[in-house]
N, C-alpha and C positions, 0 to 999 in steps of 0.2 A: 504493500500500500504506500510506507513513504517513500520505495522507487517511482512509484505512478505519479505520486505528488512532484518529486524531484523532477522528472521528465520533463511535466506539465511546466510548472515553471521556467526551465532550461528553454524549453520551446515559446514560453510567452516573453522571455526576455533576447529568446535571436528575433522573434518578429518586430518586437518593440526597436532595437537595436537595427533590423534593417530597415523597417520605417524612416528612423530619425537618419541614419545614414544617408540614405537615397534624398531625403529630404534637404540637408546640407547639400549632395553635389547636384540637386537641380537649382537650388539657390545659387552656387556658385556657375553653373552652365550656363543657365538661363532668365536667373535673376528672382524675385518675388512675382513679376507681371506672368512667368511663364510657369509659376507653381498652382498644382492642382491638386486634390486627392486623391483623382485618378492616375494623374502621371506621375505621383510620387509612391500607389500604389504597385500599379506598372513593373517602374523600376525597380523596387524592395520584392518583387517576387511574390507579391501577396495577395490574396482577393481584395476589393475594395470595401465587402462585408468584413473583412479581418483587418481594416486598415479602420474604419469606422466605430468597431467596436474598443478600440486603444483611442484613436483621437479622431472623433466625430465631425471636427471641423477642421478647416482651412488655417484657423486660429491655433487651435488646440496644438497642430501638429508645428507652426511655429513655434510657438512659445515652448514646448519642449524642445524643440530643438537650440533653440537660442541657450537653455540650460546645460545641453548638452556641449555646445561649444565652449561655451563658460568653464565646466567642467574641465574641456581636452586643454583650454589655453591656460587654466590654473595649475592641472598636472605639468604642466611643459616648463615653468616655473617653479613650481616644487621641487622637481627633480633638479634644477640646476639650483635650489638653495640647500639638497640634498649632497649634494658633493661638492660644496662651496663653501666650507666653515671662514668665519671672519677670518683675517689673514691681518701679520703686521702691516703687509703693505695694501693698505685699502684704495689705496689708487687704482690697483692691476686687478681688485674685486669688482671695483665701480667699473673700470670700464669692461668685465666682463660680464656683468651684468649688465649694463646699455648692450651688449653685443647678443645676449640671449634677449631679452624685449624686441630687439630688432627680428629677430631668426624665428619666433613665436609672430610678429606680425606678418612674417612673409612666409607663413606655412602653408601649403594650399589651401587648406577649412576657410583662412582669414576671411576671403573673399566672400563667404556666405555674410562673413561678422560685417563687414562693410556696407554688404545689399543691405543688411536691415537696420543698421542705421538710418540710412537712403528712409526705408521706409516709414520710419519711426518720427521722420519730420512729418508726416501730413498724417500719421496713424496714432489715435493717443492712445490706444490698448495695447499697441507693439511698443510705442514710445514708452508706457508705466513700466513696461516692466524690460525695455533696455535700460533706463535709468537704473531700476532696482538691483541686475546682475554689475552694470558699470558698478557704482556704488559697491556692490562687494567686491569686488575684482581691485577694484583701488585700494579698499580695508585693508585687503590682504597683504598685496602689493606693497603697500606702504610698511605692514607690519615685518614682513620678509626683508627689504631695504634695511630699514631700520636693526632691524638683528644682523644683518651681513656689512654696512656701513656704520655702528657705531658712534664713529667721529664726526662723519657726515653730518648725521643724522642729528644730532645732539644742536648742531647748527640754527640759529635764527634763520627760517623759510626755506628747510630742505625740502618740507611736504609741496610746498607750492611749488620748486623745480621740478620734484620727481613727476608732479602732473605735466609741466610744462614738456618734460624730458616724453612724456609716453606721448601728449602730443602731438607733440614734433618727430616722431616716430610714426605713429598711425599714419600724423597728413604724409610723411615721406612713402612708406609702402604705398599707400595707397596711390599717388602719382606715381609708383613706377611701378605700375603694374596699369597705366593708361598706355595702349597701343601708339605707338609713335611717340613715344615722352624722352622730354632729353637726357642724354646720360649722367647731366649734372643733377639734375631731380634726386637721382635717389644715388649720389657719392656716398654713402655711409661712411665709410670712414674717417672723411673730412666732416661731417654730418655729428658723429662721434667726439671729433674733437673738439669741434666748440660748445659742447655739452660738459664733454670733461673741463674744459676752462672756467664753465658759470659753477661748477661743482665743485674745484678747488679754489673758487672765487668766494666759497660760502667759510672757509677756514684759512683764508689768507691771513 
């Protein structure tokens, strides 16, 4: 009996899991205007009565998803504050951590993260609740900084850079990943450095 349970569940969580998946790379294909519950049905391999009974709307299957992303872009983070212990020299920490926020914005999902921004200006139900994920993604973000920067951190107006820092990150991936955008858009490493300079600017 708890095999049959076990099963059960294993199977409710790959369908839930190819939903939201499929759901991300139409977002990212085709954008919000080109998401449907049939084509994100479709693609996840699943009947539309088995895609309806998880997330009955259009909505629903958004905003889980937008969690799910939350989720992949917070692990991706974690794992670099996971083998990053604060270090004497917090310079060589700071600029690699600007170097994973950069590498976590330019991951392929991002682009889903992007679309629904987009949408989130003229949509106030996608809008509540991108603020509400931003808002903890920052919490965190900042809390992690903080534990690996220290010195930084300790800093009159570090939290307002680190905002400043992500950004100026976002707006850069995002312009370079516009077709035809100049190759100075998105220099990162030059990009980098004057980021590192307002950051050793804060304990000059």
């Amino acid at each position: 009996m708890s095999g049959a349970k076990r099963t059960q569940a294993e199977r409710r969580a790959d369908t839930i899991g190819a939903l939201l998946d499929a759901t991300v790379d139409v977002l990212v294909e085709s954008g919000y205007a080109g998401l449907s519950t049939r084509v994100v049905a479709e693609r996840a391999g699943v009947s539309q009565g088995a895609q309806q009974h998880y997330f009955p709307s259009k909505l629903a299957l958004v905003k889980a998803a937008m969690t799910r992303l939350g989720d992949q872009l917070f692990v991706e983070f974690i794992e670099f504050g996971a083998t990053h212990v604060p270090d004497s020299d917090e310079r060589v920490v700071a600029e690699s951590l600007l170097d994973r926020l950069w590498q976590v914005h330019c991951l392929p999902i991002t682009p889903a993260v992007f679309e629904l921004f987009n949408v989130a200006r003229t949509d106030d139900e996608i809008a509540g609740y991108a603020v509400e994920l931003t808002t903890i993604g920052m919490k965190s973000l900042r809390r992690g900084a903080a534990a690996l920067l220290p010195t930084y951190a300790a800093a009159d107006g570090f939290d307002s850079l680190l905002d400043m820092a992500v950004a100026t990150i976002r707006g850069t991936a995002l312009a370079a990943r516009l077709p035809g955008g100049a190759p100075e858009w998105s220099d990162w490493p030059a990009i980098r450095g004057h980021l590192m300079n307002c950051l050793d600017a804060l304990i000059a």
